[in-house]
C-alpha positions in Angstrom: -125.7 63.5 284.2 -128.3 62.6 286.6 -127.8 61.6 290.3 -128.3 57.9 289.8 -125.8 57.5 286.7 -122.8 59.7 288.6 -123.7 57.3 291.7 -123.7 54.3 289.8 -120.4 55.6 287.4 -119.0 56.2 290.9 -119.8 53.1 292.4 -118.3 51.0 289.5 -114.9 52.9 289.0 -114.3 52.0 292.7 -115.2 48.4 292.5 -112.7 48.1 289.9 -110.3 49.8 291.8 -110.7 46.9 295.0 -107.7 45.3 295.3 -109.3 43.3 298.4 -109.3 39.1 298.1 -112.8 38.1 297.9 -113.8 34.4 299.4 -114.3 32.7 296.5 -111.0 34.2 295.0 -109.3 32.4 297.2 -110.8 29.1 297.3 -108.4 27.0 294.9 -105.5 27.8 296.7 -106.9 28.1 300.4 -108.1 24.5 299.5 -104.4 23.5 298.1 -102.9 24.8 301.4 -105.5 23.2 303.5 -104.8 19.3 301.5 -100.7 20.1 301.8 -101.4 20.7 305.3 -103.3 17.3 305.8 -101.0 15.4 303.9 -98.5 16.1 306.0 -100.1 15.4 309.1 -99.6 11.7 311.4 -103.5 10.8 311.8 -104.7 7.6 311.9 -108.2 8.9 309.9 -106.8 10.9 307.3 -109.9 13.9 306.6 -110.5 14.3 302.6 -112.0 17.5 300.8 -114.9 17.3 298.6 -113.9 18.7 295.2 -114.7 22.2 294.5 -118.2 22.8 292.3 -117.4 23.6 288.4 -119.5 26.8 288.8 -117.2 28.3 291.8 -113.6 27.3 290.3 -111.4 30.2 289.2 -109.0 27.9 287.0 -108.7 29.4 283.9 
């Protein structure tokens, strides 16, 4: 096995093994925490979120 392939192999296995929240994982539900929290909040100007872009949702 050459040195980029075992680097590359390497690189991939621990990638997989990243149990770490990325940003965009956590979109959906930062964004349902963030409208509960609004909701619930006295304002006189209530603030609204745009809806997330089709090409970044997670729903599956």
């Amino acid at each position: 096995m050459t040195m980029q392939k075992r680097w590359m192999t390497n690189m991939i296995s621990e990638a997989e093994a990243c149990t770490t929240k990325m940003p965009w994982e956590r979109g959906l539900r930062r964004q349902a925490m963030i409208s509960r929290r609004l909701d619930t909040e006295e304002r006189k100007v209530k603030v609204t979120l745009p809806p997330m872009p089709a090409g970044i949702s997670l729903a599956s």
